[in-house]
matplotlib code that plots the C-alpha trace (Angstrom):
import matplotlib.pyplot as plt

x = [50.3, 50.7, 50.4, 53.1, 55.2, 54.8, 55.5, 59.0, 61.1, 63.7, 66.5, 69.9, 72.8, 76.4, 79.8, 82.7, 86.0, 88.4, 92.1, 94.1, 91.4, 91.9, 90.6, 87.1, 83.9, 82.4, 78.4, 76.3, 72.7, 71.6, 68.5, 68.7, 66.8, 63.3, 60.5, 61.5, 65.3, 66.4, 66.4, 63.5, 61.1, 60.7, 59.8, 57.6, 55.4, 56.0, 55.1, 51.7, 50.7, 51.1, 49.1, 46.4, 46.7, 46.3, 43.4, 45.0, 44.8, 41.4, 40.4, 40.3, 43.0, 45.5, 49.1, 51.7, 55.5, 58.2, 60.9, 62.4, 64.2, 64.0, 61.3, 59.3, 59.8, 58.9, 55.7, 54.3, 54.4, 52.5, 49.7, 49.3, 49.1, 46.4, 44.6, 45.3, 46.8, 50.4, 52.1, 55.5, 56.5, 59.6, 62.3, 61.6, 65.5, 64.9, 66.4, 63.8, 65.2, 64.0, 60.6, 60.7, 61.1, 58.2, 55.9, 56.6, 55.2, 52.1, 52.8, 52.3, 55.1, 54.2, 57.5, 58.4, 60.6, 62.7, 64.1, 63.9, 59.6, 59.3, 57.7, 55.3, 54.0, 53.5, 51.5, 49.6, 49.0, 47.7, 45.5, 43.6, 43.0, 42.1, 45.1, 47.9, 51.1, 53.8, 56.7, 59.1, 61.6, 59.7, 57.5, 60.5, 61.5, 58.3, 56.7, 58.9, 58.5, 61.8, 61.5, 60.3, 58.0, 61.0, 62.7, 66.0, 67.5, 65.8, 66.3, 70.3, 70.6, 68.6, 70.1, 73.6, 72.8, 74.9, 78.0, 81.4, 80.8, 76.9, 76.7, 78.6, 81.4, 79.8, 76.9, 77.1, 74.4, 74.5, 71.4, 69.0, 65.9, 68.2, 65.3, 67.2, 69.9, 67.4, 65.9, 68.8, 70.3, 67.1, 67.0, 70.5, 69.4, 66.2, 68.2, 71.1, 73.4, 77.4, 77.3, 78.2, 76.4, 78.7, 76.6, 78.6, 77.3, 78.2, 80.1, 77.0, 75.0, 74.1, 73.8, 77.7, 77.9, 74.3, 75.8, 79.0, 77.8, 74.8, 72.8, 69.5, 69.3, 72.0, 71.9, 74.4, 74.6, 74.0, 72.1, 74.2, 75.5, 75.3, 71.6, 70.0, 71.7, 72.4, 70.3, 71.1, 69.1, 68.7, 65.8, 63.0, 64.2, 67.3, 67.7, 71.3, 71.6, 71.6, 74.8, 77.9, 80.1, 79.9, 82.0, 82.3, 82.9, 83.6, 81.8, 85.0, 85.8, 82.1, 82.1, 85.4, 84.3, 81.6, 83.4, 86.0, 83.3, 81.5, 84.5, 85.0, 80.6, 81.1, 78.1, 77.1, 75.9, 75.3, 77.3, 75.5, 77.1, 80.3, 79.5, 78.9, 82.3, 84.5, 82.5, 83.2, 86.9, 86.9, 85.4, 87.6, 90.5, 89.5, 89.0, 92.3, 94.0, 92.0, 92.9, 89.5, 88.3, 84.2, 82.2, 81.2, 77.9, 76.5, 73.4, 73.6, 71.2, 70.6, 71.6, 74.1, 72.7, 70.5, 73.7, 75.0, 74.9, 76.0, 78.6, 80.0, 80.3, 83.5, 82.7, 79.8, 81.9, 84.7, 81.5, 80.9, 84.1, 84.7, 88.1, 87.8, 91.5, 92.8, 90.5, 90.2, 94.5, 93.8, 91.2, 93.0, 96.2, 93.3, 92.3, 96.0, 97.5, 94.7, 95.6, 93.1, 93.7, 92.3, 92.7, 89.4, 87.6, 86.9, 86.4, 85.3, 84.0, 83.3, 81.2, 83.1, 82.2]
y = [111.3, 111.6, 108.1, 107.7, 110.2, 108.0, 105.0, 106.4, 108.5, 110.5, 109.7, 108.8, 111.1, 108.8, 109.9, 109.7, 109.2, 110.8, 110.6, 113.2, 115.7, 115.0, 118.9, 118.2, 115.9, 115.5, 113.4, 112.2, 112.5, 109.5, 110.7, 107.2, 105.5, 107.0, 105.0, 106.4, 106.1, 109.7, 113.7, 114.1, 112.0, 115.2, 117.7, 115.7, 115.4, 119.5, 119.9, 118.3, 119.2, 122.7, 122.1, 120.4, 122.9, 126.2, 124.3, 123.5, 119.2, 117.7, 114.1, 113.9, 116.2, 115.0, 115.8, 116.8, 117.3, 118.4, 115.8, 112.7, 112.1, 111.3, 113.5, 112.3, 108.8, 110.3, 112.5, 109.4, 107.7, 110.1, 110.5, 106.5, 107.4, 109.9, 108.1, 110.3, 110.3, 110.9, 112.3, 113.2, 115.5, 113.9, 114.7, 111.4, 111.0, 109.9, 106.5, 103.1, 103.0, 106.1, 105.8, 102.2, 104.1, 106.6, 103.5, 101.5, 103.9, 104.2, 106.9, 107.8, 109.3, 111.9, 112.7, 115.4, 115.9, 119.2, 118.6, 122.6, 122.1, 120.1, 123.1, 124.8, 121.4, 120.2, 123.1, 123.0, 119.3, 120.5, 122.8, 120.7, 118.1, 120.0, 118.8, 120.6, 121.2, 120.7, 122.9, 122.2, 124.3, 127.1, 126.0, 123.9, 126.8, 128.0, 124.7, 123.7, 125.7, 126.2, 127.2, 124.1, 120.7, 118.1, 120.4, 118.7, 121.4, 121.7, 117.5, 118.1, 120.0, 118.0, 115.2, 116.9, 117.9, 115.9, 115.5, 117.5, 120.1, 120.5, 123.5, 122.6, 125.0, 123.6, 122.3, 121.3, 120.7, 120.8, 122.0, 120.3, 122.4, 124.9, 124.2, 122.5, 125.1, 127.3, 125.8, 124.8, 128.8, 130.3, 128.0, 128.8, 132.9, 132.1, 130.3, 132.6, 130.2, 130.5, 127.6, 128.4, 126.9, 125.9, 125.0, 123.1, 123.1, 120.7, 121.5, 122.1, 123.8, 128.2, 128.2, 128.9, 131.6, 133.0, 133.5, 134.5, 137.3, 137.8, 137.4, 135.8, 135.4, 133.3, 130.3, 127.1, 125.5, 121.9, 120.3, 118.6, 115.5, 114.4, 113.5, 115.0, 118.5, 121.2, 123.0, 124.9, 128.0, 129.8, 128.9, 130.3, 128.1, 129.4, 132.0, 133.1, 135.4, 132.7, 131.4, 131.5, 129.7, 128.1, 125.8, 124.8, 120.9, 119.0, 116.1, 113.8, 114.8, 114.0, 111.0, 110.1, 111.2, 108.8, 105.5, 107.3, 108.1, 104.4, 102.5, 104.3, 103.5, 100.1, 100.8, 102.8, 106.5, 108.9, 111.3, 113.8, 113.0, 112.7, 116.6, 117.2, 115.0, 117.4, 120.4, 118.6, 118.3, 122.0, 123.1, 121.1, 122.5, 126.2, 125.3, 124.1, 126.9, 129.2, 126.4, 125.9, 122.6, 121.7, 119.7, 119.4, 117.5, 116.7, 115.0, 111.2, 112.6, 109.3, 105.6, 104.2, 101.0, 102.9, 104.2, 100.4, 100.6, 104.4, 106.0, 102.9, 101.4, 101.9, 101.6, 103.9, 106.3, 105.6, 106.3, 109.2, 110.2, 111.2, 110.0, 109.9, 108.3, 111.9, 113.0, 109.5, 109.8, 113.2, 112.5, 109.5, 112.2, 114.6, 111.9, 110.6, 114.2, 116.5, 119.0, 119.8, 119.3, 123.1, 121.0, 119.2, 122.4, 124.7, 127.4, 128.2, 131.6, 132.8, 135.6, 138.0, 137.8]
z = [169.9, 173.8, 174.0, 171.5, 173.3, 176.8, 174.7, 173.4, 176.3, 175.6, 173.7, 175.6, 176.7, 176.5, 177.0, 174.7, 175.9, 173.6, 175.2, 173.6, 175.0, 178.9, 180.2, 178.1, 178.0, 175.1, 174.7, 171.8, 172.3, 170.5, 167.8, 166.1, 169.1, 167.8, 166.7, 162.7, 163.4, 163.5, 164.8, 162.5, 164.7, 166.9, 164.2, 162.4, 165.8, 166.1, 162.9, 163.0, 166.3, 164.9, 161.9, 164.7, 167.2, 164.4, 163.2, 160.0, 160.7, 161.2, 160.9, 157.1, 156.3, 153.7, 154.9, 151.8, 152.6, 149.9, 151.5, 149.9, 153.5, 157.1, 157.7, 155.2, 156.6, 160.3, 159.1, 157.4, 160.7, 162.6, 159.8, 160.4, 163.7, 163.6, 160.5, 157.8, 154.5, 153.7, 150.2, 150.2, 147.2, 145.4, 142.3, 140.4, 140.8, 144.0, 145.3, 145.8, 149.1, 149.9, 148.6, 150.4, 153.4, 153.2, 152.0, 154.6, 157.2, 155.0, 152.9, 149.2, 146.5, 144.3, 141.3, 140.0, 137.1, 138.5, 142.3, 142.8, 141.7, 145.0, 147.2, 144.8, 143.7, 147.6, 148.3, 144.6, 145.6, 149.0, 147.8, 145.0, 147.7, 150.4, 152.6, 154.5, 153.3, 156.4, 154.7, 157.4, 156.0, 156.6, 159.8, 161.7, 163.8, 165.0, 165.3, 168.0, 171.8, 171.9, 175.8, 176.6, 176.3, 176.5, 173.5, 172.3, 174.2, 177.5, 177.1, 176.4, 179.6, 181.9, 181.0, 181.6, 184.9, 187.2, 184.8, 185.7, 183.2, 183.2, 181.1, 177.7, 176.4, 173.1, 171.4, 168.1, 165.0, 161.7, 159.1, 157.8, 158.4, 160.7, 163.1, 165.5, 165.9, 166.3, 168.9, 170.5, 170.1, 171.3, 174.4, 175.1, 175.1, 177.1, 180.1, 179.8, 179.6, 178.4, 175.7, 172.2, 169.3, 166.7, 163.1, 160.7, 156.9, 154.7, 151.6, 148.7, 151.2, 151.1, 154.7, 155.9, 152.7, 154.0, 157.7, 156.9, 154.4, 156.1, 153.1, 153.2, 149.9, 149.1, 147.4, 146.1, 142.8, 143.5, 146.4, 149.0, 148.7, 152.7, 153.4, 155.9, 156.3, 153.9, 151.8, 148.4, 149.6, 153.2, 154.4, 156.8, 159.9, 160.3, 162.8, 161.9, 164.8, 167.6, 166.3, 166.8, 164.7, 161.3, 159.9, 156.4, 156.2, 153.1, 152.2, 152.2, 156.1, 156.7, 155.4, 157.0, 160.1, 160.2, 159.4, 162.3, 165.2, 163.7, 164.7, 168.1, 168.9, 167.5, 165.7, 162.4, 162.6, 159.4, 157.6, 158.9, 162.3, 160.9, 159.9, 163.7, 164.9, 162.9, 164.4, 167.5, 167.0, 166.0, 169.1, 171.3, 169.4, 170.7, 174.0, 174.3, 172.8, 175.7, 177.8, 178.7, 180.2, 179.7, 177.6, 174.4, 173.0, 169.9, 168.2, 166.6, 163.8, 162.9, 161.9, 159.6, 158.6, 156.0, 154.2, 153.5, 150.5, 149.7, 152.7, 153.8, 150.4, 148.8, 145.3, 145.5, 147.1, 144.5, 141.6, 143.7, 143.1, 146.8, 147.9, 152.0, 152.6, 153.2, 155.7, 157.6, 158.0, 159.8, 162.1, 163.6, 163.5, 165.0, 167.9, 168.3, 169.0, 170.1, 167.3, 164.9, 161.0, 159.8, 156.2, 157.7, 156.5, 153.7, 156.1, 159.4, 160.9, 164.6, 165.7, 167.4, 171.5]

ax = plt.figure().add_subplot(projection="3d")
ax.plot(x, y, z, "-o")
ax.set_aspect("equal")
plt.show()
């Protein structure tokens, strides 16, 4: 896993002009450069250098993981790696693609009728094998050091170290696990540094409703519809009090913001960072009303050539019923004026300073 890690680097740091925002930089730390193609290439390796480290991974120790995305795709990698067996834990409405994706790194599938059985039948199928169940929604935050080791947030601020602004007004992630806010809101705390840490949550997701209401209990309906990020219950890795603004995107302005911030890379990202451009634009938007100049950077979570044939397929979207014409008009109106669209959001909510 060292060698692996020497093999890699570090993921890039690259500017992004934006015109209508002269006073602020804003950067894109680039997640999609990783051997598996996204963010969750770093918490799969923290993941199971915790389980190896606690003594809970040894050479002949099945890995199980209730995950039918990225990190599934990620942890299967590192269990080829090391030699060991793979299972990810899926609902059985899970798309070939996906599954293709887990068993090209050398995993196994293992379906399950009800999406919300996932968890208990990961670590029921961990326990009649012998194996180890990864449960990154509950381990992501503790996994990681978050004061150090080449962190994505100790990484961030290295890399932002000779720029105008090298301490951001803003950083900006979205949650999947909440494991990377964490880590990037606890890093921020341990350096005592001025950044903010702005989380937005997609729209079928509990985790704005959790913050706001400061319930950790609550819950949403239906599981979110942009993959990667969002989650219909609060989990375990989200440390809630090292926020400080949520937002509350919906999935049409994520979706638009992708195919927006794709044209402007000239290359594909995800609609999970599409949720992260409109948090971007948010923050930009209160900086300017302080008239604050800074920067502002956010996390490419990961590539958009494996959306092809979903995001940036108009007829799916059109099945989908998910109309994105509205949003994409007021993000160029956004990026044209430097005036932020509040109909971008279902809500948004700051902690008081």
């Amino acid at each position: 896993m060292e060698a692996d890690a020497h093999r890699s680097g570090d993921s890039h740091l690259f500017p992004l002009p934006l015109a209508a925002f002269p006073a602020i930089d804003f950067y894109l730390k680039d997640e999609s450069t990783h051997p598996t193609g996204s963010l969750k290439h770093r918490l799969a390796r923290s993941l199971i250098l915790y389980g190896v480290c606690n003594g809970l991974i040894g050479p002949q120790t099945t890995l199980v993981e209730a995950s039918s995305g990225s990190t599934a795709v990620s942890e299967a990698y590192y269990a080829r790696l090391l030699g060991l067996k793979f299972c990810a834990v899926l609902p059985a409405s899970t798309t070939r693609s996906k599954v293709d994706a887990i068993e090209q790194q050398g995993g196994t599938c293992h379906f399950v009728d009800e999406p919300g059985a996932i968890y208990a039948e990961a670590q029921s199928l961990a326990d009649r094998t012998g194996g180890h169940y990864l449960d990154q929604f509950t381990f992501a935050e503790r996994a990681t050091d978050w004061r150090g080791n080449n962190n994505i947030a100790e990484s961030i601020f290295q890399q932002m170290a000779l720029e105008r602004h090298p301490v951001p007004e803003w950083l900006v992630m979205s949650p999947g696990t909440g494991g990377t806010s964490a880590t990037i809101g606890r890093y921020i705390l341990y350096r005592g540094l001025e950044t903010n840490l702005c989380v937005p949550d997609p729209e079928l997701s509990a985790f704005y409703e959790g913050w706001t209401q400061g319930n950790a209990a609550a819950t949403c309906k239906r599981g979110s519809r942009i993959e990667g990020i969002g989650r219909p219950r609060m989990e375990a890795s989200f440390m809630p009090h090292v926020v400080d603004a949520m937002l509350k995107v919906p999935d049409p302005a994520s979706i638009a913001a992708m195919r927006v911030l794709s044209r402007l890379l000239g290359r594909r990202v995800g609609a999970s960072t599409g949720t992260n451009f409109i948090g971007v634009l948010w923050a930009a938007q209160q900086m300017n009303q302080q008239q604050r100049s800074g920067s502002i950077v956010t996390l490419i979570c990961d590539s958009g050539e494996r959306y092809a044939h979903t995001y940036f397929d108009d007829e799916w979207l059109a099945g989908q019923g998910i109309d994105i014409a509205p949003s994409m008009a007021l993000i160029e109106e956004v990026l044209a004026s430097g005036i932020f669209a509040p109909a971008l959001l279902l809500d948004a909510s700051r902690r008081p300073s």
